[in-house]
C-alpha positions in Angstrom: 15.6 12.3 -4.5 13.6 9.0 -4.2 15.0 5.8 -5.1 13.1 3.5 -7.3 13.6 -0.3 -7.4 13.3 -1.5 -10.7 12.3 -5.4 -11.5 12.1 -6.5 -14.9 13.7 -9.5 -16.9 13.3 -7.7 -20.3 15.7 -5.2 -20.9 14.5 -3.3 -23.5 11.5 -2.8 -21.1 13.9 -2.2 -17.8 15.8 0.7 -20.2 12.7 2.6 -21.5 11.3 2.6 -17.8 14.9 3.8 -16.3 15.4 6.6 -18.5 11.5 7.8 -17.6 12.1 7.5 -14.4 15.6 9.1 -14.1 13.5 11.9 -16.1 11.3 12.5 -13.5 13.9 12.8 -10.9 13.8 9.3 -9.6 17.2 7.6 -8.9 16.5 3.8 -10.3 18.1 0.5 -9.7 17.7 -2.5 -11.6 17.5 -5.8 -11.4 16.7 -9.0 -13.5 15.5 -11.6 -11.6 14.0 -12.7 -7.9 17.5 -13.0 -6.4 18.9 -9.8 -7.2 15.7 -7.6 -6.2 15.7 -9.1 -2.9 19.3 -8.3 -2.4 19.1 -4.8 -3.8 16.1 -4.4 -1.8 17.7 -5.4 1.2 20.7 -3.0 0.4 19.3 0.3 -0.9 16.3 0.3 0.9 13.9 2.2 -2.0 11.0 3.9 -1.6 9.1 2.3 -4.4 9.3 -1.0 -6.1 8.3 -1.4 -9.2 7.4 -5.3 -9.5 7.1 -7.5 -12.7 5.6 -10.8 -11.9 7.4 -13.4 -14.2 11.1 -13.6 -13.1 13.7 -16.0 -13.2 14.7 -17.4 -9.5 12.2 -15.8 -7.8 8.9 -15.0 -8.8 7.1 -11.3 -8.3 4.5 -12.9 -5.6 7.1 -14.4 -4.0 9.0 -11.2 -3.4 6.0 -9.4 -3.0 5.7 -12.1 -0.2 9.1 -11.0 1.0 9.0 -7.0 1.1 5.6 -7.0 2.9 7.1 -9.4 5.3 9.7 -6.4 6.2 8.7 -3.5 5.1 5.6 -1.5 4.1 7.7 0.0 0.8 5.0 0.7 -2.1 5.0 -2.1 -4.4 3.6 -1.5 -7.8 3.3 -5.1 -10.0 4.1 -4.6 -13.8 3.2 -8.0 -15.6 1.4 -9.4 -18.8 -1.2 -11.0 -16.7 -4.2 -8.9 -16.6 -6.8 -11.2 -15.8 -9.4 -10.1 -13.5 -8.4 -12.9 -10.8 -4.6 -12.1 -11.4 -5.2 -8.3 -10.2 -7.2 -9.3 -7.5 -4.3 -11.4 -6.0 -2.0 -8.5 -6.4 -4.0 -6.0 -4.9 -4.9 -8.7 -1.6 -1.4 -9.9 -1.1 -0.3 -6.2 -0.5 0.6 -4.6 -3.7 -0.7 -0.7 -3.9 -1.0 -0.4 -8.0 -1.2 -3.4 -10.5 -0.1 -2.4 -14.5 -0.7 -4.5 -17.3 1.7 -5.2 -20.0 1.6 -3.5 -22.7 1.9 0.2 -20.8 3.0 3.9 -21.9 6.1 4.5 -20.2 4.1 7.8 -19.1 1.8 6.4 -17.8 4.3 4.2 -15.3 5.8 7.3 -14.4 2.3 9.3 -13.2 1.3 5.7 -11.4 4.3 6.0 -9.3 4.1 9.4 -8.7 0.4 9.0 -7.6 1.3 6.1 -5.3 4.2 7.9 -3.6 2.3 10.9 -2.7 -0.5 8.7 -1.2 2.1 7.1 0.5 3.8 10.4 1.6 0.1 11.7 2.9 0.2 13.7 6.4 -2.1 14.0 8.4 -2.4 17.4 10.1 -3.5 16.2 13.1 -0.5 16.0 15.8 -1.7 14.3 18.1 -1.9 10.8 19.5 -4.9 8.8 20.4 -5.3 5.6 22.6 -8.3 3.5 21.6 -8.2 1.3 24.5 -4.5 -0.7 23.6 -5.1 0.1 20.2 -2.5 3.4 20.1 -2.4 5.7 17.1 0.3 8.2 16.1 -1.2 10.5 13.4 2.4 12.4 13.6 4.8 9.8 13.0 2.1 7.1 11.6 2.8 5.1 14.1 0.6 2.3 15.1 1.4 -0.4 18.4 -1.5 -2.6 19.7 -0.9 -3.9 23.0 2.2 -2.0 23.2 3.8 -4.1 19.8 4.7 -2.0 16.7 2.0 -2.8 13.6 3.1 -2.6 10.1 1.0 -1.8 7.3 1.7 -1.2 4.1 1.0 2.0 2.9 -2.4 2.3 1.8 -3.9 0.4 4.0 -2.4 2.8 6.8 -3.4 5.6 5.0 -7.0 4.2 5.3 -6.8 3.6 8.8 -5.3 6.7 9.9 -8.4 8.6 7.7 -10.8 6.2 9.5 -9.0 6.5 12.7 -9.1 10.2 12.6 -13.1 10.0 12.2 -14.4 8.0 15.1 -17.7 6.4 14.8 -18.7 8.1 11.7 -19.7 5.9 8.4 -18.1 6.5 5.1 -18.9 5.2 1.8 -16.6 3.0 -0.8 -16.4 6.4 -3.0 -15.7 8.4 -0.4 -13.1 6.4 0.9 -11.3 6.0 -2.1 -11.7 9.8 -2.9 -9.8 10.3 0.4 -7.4 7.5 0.4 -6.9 6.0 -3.6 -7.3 9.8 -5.2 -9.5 11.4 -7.3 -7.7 9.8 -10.2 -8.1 6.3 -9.4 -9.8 3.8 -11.8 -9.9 0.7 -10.4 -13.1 -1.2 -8.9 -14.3 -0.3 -4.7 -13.3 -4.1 -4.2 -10.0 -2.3 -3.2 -11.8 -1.0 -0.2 -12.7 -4.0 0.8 -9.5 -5.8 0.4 -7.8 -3.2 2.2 -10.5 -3.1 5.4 -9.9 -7.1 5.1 -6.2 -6.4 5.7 -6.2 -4.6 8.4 -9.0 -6.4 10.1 -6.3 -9.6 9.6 -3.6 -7.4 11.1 -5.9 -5.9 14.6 -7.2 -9.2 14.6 -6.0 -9.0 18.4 -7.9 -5.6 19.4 -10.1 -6.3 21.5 -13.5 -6.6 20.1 -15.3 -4.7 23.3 -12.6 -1.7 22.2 -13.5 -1.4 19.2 -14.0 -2.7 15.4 -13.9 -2.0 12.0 -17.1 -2.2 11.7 -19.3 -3.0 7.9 -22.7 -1.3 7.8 -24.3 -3.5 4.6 -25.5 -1.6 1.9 -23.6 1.8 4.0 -20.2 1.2 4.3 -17.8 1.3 6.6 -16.9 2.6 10.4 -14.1 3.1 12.9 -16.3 2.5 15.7 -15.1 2.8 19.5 -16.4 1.9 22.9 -14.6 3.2 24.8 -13.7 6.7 25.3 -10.6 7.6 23.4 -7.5 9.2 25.4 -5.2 11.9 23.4 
């Protein structure tokens, strides 16, 4: 059973959600402000958090801030800010899903189903390839660079691993967020880019004559190597 971490202040809202969830099979937890989903989080360890943004103590960016710092749990924000600029921001600070207030609880429910089973994706190649000290596991989705661990959070892995897995060959935005986002995704392709800008930030120390993430404008986008890849 997969636990779900649920932050909300209103507890009409926190109820309805629970008792969807819990329908679905989910165990839930709950809490009702900054300090108490960091300390749940800390203690039950879920598999998905489900984020609203305007809490008491802490604030949702601020935990937000505080998961990605130590985890790469699937963080889905829940708020009544749904400006543009306001999605944007949750998307580039790491959150994998951003719904606006008001919601069907349905709707919730399939959003975290969707995210988990992106986050759950495997890829059927077993083995492990070395791209210079850039090392990938595509078993265990296990990334080190220069023999350090590298966290992601999941999406972004996800989109790594698919570009990793397909040296040196170009993929559109559409493409990549038919492989990686799902068919049912309905957001905008800046996603794609946030994401590649991500984990650019985090293989900022790969050696660029190894390899790059590279843009091709007007294309898209390229795992490109250059040097000969060991398995």
């Amino acid at each position: 059973m997969k636990n779900i971490l649920l932050v909300e202040d209103e507890l009409v809202i926190s109820r309805v959600l629970k008792a969807y969830l819990q329908k679905a099979g989910y165990q839930v937890w709950q809490a009702v402000d900054g300090l108490e989903a960091t300390q749940l989080f800390d203690e039950k360890k879920p598999d998905l958090v489900l984020l609203d943004v305007m809490l008491p103590e802490r604030n949702g960016w601020e935990i937000l801030q505080y998961i990605r710092e130590k985890s790469a749990c699937p963080v889905i924000m829940i708020t009544a800010l749904g400006q543009t600029d306001q999605k944007l921001m949750g998307l580039n600070e790491g959150a994998d899903d951003y719904i606006t207030k008001p919601f069907v609880a349905e709707e919730v429910v399939a959003r975290v189903n969707a995210v988990l089973r992106r986050s759950a994706i495997l890829i059927k190649d077993q083995e492990t390839r070395i791209y210079g000290s850039l090392k990938i596991n595509f078993q265990s989705h296990n990334v080190t660079l220069h023999g350090l661990e590298v966290v992601f959070h999941p999406r972004d892995l996800s989109l790594l691993l698919f570009l990793a897995q397909n040296p040196n060959q170009t993929f559109t935005r559409d493409q990549l967020i038919d492989q990686v986002w799902g068919m049912d995704y309905g957001g905008s392709d800046r996603a794609v880019d946030l994401a590649i800008k991500r984990i650019r930030k985090t293989l900022e120390n790969w050696p660029s004559f190894e390899g790059e993430i590279k843009t091709l404008r007007g294309v898209g986008y390229q795992f490109c190597v250059y040097q000969k890849q060991k398995q």
